[in-house]
N, C-alpha and C positions, 0 to 999 in steps of 0.2 A: 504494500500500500504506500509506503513511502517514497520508493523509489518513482513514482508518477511515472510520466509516458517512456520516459527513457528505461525501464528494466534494469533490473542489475544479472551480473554473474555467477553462476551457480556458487563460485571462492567466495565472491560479497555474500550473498544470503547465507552459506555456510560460518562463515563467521559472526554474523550478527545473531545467528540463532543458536549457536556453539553447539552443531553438530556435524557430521563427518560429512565428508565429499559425497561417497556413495548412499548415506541415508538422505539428503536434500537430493540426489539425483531422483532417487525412489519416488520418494515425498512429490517433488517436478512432476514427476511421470503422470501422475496419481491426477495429481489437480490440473495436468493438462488435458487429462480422458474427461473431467468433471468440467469443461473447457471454463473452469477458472483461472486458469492463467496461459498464456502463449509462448511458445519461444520461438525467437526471431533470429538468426545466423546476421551477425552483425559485424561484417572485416572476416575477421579471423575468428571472433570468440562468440558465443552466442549467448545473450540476454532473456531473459521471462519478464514477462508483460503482467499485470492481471488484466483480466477483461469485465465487463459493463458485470457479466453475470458473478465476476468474484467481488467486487466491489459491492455488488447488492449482500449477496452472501457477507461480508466482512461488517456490512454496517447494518444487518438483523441479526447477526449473530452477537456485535456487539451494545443493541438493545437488549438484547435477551441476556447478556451477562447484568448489564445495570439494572434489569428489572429484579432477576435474582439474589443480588446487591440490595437493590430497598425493602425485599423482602424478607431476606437475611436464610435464605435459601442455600445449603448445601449440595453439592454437586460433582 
């Protein structure tokens, strides 16, 4: 979500989310069949995109933590 229209690299998301190469490749695969996210061959190295439908997913899923939150809901 941060990364906006430019994507970042599987090294970038790997690192921000301190997990391995091949578990964020996994993970990529995963949410690009779900086509919330894209990856685009960019030069030499290829970037992930989200799309309209990961963006929607991203901001009901993050009402659904706040509601849980004011309700003091476990999960």
């Amino acid at each position: 979500m941060n990364a906006g229209l430019e994507g970042l690299m599987i090294s970038e998301i790997a690192c921000s989310a301190n997990l391995s190469h091949r578990s964020v490749t996994a993970n990529c695969q995963k949410l690009i069949d779900a086509a919330m996210i894209r990856s685009v061959k960019n030069g030499r190295t290829r970037v992930y995109i989200i799309t309209e439908k990961g963006i929607r997913f991203f901001r009901e899923f993050q009402e659904f933590q706040d509601t849980v939150k004011e309700l003091n809901i476990r999960y």
